[in-house]
DSSP file (Angstrom, degrees, kcal/mol; ACC not computed):
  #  RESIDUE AA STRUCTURE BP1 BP2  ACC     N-H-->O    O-->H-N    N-H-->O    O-->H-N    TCO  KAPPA ALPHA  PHI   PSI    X-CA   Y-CA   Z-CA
    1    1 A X              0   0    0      0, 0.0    11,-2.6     0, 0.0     2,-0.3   0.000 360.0 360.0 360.0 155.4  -11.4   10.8   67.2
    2    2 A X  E     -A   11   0A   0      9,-0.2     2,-0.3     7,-0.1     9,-0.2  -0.817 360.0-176.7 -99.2 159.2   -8.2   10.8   69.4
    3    3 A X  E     -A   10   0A   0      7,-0.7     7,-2.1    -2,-0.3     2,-0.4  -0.921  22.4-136.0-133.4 177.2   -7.1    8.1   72.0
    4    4 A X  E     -A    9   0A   0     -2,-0.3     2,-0.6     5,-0.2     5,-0.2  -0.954  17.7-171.8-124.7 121.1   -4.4    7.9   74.1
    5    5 A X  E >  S-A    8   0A   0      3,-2.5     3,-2.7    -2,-0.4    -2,-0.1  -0.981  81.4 -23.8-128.3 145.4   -2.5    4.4   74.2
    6    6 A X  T 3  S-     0   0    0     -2,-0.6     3,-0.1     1,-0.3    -2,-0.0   0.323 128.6 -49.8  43.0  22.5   -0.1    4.4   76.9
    7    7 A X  T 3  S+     0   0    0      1,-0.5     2,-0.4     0, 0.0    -1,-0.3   0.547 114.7 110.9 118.0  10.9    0.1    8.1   76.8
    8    8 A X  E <   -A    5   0A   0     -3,-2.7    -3,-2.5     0, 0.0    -1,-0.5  -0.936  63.7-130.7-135.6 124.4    0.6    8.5   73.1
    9    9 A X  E     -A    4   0A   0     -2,-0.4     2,-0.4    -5,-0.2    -5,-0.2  -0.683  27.4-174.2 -94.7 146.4   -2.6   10.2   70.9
   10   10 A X  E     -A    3   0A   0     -7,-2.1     2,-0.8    -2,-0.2    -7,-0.7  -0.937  30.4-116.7-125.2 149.7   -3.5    8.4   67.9
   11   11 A X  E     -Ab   2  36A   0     24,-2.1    26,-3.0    -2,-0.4     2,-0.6  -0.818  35.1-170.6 -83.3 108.3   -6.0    9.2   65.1
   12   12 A X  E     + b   0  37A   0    -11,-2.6     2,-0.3    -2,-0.8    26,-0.2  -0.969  22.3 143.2-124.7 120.5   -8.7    6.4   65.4
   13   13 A X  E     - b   0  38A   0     24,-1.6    26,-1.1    -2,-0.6     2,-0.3  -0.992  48.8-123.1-165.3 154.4  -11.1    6.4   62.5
   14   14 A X  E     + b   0  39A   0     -2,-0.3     2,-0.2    24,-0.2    26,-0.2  -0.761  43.6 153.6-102.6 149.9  -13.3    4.4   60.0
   15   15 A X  E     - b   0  40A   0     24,-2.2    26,-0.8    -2,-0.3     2,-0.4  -0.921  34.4-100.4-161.6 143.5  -12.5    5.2   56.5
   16   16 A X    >>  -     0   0    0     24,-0.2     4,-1.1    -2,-0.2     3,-0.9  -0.877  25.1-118.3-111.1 166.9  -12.8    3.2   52.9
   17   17 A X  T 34 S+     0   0    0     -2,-0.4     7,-0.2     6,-0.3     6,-0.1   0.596 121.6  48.3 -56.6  -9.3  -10.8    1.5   50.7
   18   18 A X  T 34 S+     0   0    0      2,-0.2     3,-0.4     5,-0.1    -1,-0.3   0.997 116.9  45.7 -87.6 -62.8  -11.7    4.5   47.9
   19   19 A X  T <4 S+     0   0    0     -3,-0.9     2,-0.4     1,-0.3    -2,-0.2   0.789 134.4  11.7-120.0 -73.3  -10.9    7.1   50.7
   20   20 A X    ><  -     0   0    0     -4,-1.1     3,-1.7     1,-0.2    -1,-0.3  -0.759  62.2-149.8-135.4 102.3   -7.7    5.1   51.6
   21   21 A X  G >  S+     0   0    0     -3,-0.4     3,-2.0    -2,-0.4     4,-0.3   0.441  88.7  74.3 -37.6 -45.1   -6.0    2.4   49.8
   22   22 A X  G 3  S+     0   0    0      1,-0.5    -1,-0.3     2,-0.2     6,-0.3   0.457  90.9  62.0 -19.8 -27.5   -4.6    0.7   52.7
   23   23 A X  G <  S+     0   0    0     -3,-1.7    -1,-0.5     1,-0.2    -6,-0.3   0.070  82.3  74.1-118.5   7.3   -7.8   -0.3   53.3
   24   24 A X  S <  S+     0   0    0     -3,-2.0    -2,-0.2    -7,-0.2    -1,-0.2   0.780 112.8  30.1 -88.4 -24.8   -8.4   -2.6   49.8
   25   25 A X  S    S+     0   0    0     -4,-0.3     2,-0.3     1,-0.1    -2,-0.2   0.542 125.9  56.1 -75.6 -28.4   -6.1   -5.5   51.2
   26   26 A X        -     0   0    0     -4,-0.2    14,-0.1    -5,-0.1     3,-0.1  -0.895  58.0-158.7-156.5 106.1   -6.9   -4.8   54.6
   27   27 A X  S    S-     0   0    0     -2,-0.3    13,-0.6     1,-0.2     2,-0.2   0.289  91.2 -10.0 -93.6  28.9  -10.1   -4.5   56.8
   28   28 A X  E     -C   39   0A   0     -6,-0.3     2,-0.3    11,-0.1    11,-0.2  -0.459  61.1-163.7 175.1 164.5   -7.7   -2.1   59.4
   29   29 A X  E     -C   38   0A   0      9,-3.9     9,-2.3    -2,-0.2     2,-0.5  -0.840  14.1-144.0-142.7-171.0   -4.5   -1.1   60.1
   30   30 A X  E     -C   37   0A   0     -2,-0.3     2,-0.4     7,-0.3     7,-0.2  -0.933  12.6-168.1-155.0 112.4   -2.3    0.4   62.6
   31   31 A X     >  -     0   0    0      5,-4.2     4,-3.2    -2,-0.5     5,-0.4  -0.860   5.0-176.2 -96.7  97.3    0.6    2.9   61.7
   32   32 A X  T  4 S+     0   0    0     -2,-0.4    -1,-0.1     1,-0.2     5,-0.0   0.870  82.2  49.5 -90.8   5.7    2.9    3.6   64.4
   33   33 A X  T  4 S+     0   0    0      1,-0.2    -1,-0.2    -3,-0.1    -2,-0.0   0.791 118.2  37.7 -79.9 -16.8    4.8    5.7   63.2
   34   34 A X  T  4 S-     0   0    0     -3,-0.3    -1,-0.2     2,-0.1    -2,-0.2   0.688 103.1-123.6 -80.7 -27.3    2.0    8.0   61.9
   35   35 A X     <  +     0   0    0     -4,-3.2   -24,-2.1     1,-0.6     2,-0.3   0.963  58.9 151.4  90.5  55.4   -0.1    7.3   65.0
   36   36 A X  E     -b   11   0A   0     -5,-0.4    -5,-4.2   -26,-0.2    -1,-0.6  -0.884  30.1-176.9 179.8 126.0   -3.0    6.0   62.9
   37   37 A X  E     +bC  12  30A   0    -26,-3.0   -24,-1.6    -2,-0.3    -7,-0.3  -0.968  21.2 169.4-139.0 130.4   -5.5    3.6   63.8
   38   38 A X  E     -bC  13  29A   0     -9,-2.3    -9,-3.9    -2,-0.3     2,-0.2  -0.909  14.9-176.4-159.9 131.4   -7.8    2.9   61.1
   39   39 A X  E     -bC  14  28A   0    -26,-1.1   -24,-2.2   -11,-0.2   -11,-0.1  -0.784  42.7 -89.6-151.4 153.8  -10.8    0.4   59.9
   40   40 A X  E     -b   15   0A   0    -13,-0.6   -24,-0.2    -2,-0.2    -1,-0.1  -0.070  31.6-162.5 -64.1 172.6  -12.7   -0.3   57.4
   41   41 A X        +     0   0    0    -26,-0.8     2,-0.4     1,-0.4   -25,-0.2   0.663  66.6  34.3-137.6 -22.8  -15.7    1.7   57.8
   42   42 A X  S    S-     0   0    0    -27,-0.3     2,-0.5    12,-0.0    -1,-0.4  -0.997  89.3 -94.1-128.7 146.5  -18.4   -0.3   55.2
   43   43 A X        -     0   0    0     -2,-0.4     2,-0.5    -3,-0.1     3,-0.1  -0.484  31.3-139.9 -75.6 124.2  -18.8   -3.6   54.2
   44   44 A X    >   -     0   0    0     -2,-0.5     3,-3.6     1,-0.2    -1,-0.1  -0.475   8.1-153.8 -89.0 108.1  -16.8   -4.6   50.9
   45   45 A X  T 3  S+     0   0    0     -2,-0.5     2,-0.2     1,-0.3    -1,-0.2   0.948  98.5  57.6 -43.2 -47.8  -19.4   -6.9   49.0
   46   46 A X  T 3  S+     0   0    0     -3,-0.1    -1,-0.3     2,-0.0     2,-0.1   0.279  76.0 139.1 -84.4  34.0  -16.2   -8.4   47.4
   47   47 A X    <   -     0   0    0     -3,-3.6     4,-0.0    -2,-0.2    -4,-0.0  -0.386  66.8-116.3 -65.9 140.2  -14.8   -9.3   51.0
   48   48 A X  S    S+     0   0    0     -2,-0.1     2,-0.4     1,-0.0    -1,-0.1   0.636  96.7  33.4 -55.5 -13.9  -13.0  -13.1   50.7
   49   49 A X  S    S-     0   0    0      0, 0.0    -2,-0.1     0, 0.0    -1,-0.0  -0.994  91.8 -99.6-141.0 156.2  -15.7  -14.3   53.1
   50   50 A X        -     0   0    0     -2,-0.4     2,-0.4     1,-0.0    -5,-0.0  -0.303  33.9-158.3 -61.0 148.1  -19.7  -13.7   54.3
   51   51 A X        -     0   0    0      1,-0.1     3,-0.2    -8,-0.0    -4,-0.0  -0.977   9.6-174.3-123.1 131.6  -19.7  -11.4   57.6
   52   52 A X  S    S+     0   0    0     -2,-0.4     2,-0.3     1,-0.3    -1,-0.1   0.771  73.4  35.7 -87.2 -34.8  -22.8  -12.2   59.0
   53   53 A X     >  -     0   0    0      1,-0.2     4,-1.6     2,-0.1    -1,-0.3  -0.918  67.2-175.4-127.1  90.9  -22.6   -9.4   62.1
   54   54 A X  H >> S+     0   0    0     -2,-0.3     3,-0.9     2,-0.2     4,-0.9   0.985  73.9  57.4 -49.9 -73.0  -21.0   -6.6   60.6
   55   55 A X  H >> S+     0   0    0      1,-0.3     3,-5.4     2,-0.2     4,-3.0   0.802 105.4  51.1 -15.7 -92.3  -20.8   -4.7   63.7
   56   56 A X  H 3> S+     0   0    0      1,-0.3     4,-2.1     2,-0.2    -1,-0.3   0.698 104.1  51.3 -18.3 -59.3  -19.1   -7.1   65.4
   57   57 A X  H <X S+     0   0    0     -4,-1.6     4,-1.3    -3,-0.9    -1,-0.3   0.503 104.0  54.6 -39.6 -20.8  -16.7   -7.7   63.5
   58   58 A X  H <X S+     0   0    0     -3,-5.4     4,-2.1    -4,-0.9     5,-0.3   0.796 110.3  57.9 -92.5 -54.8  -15.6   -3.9   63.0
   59   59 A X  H  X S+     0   0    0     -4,-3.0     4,-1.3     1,-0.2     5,-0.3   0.904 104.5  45.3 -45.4 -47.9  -15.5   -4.3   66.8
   60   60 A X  H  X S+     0   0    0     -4,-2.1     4,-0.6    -5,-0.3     3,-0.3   0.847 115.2  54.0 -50.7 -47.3  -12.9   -7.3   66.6
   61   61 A X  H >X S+     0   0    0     -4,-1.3     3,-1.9    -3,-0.3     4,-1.2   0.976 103.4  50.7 -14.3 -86.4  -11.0   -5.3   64.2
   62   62 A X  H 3< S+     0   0    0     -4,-2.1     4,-0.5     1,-0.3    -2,-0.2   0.478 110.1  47.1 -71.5   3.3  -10.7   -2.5   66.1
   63   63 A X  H 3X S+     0   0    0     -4,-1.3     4,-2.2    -5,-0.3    -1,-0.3   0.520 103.9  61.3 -38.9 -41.6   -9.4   -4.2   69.0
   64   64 A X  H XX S+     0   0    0     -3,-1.9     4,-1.6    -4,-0.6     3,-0.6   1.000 110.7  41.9 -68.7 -59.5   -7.1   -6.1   66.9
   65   65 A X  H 3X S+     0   0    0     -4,-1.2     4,-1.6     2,-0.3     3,-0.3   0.929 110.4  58.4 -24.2 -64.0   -5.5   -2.3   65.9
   66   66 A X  H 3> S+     0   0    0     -4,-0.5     4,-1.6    -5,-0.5    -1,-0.2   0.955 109.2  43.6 -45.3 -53.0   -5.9   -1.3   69.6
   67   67 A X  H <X S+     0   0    0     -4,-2.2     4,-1.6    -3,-0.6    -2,-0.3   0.880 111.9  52.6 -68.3 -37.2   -3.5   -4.3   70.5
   68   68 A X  H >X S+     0   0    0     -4,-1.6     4,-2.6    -3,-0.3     3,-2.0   0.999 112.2  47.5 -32.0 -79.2   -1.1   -3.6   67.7
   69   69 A X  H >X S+     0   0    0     -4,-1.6     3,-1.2     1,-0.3     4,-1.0   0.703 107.3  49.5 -17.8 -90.2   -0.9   -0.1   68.9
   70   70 A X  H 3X S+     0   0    0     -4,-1.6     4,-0.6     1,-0.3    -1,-0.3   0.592 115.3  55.9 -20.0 -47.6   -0.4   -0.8   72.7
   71   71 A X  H X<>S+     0   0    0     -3,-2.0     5,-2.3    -4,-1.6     3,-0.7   0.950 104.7  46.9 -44.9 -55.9    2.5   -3.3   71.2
   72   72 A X  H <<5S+     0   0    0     -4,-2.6    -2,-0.2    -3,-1.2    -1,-0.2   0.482 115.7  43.2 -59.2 -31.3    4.1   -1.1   69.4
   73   73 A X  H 3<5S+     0   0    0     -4,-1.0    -1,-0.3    -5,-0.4    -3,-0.2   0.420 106.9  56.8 -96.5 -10.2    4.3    1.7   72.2
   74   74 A X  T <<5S-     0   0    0     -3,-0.7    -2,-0.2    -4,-0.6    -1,-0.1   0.347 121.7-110.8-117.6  15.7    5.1   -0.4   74.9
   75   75 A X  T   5S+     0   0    0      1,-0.3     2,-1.2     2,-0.0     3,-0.2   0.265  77.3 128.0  94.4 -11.5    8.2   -1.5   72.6
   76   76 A X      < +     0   0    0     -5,-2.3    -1,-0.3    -6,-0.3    -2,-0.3  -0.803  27.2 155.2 -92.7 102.3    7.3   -5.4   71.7
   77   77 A X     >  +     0   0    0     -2,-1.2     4,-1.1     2,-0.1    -1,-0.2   0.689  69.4  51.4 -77.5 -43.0    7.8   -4.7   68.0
   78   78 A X  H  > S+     0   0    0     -3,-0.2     4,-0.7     1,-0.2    -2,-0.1   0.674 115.3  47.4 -84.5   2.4    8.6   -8.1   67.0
   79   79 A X  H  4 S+     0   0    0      1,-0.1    -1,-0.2     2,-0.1    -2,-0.1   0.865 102.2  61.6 -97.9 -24.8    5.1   -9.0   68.9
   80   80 A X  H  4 S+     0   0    0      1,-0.2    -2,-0.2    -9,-0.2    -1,-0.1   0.748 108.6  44.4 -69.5 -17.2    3.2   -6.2   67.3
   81   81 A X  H  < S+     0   0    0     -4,-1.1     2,-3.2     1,-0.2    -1,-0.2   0.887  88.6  99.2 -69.7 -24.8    4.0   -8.1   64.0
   82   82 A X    >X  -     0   0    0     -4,-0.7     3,-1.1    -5,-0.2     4,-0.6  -0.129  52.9-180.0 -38.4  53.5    3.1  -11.2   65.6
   83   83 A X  T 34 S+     0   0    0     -2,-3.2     4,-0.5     1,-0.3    -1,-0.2   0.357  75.8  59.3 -37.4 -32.6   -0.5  -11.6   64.3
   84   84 A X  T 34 S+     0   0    0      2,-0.2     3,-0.3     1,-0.1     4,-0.3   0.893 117.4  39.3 -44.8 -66.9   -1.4  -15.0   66.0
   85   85 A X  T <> S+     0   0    0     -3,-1.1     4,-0.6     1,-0.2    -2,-0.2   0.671 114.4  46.2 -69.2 -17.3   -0.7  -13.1   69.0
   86   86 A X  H  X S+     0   0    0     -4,-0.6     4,-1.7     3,-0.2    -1,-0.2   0.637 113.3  52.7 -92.9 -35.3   -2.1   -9.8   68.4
   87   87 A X  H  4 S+     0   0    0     -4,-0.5     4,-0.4    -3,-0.3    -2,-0.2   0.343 112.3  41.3-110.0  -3.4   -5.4  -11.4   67.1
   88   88 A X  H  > S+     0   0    0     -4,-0.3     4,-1.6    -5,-0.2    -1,-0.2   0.822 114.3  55.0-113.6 -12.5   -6.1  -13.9   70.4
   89   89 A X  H  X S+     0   0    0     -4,-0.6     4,-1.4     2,-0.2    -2,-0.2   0.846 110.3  45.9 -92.7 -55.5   -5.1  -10.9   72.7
   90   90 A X  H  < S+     0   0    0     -4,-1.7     4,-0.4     1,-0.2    -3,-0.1   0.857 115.8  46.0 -71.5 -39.2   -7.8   -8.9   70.8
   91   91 A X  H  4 S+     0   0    0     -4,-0.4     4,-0.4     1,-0.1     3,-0.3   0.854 118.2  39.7 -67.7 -48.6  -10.5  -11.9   71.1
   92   92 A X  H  X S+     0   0    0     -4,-1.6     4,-1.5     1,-0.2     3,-0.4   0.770  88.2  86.6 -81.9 -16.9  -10.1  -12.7   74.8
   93   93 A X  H  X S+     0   0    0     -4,-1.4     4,-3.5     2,-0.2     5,-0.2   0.869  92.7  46.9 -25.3 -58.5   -9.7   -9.5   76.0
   94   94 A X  H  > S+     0   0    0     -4,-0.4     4,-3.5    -3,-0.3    -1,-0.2   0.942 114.9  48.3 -27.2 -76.9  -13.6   -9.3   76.3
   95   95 A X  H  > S+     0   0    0     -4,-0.4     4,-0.6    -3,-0.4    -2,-0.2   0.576 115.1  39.6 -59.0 -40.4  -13.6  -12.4   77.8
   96   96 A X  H >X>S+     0   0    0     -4,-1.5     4,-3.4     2,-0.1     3,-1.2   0.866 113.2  59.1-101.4 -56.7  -10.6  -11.7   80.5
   97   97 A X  H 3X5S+     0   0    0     -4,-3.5     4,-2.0     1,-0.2    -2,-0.2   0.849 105.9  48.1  -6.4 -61.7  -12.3   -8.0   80.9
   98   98 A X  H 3X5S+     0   0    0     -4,-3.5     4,-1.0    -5,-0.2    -1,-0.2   0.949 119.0  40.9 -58.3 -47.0  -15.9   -9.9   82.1
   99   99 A X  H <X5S+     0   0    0     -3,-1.2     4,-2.6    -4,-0.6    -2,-0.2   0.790 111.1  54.0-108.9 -32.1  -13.8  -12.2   84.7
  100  100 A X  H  <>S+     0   0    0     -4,-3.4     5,-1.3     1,-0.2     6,-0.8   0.929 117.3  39.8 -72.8 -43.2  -11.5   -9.5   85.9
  101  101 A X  H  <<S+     0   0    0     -4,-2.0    -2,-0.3    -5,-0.5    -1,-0.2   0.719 109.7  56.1 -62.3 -27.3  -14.9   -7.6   86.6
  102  102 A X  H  <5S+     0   0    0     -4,-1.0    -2,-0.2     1,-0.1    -3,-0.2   0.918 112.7  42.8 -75.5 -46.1  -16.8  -10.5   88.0
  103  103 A X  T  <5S-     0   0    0     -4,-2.6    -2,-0.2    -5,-0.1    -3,-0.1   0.576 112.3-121.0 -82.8   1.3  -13.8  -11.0   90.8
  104  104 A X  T   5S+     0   0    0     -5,-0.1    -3,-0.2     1,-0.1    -4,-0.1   0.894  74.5 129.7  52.4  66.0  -13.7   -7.2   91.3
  105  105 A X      <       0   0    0     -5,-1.3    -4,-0.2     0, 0.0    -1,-0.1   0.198 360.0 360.0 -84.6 -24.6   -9.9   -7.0   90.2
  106  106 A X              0   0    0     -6,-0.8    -5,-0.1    -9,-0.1    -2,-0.1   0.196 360.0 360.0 -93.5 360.0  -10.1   -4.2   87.7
């Protein structure tokens, strides 16, 4: 599928690590110079830890990729490596989303 962050189409799609190597290290990534957003797409029995709610998880993923993305385009390079940040941006998002809708702000 395409999406558009900030005005810029990306390829956003689930894929596996056989399908694309990128994806044996890596349960997603974000290219920006290819414009490629991309997550693991089954659950790798040898992943380093249990996922209990797969689903969920792919979602948290792909949010973390979304915020990469959206870094990356809006010019904060050294914050799109910035993983600490990239990965609490992607987890409260949800969370700021609900409250920005509850006060009728959005």
């Amino acid at each position: 599928m395409k999406i558009s962050i900030l005005g810029t189409e990306y390829d956003f799609d689930e894929s596996t690590a056989k399908e694309d190597s990128r994806l044996s290290e890596n349960d997603g990534y974000h290219d920006g110079y290819a414009k490629i957003i991309r997550v693991e797409k089954d659950y790798n029995e040898n992943h380093p830890f249990s996922i209990q709610d797969w689903d969920e998880f792919k979602k948290s993923i792909k949010r973390h990729e979304i915020v990469h993305a959206f870094l990356f385009e809006s010019g904060a390079r050294k914050e799109c490596e910035n993983e600490q940040l990239v990965d609490w941006i992607a987890t409260q998002f949800p969370k700021m989303l609900k409250a920005f809708q509850e006060t009728d702000c959005i």
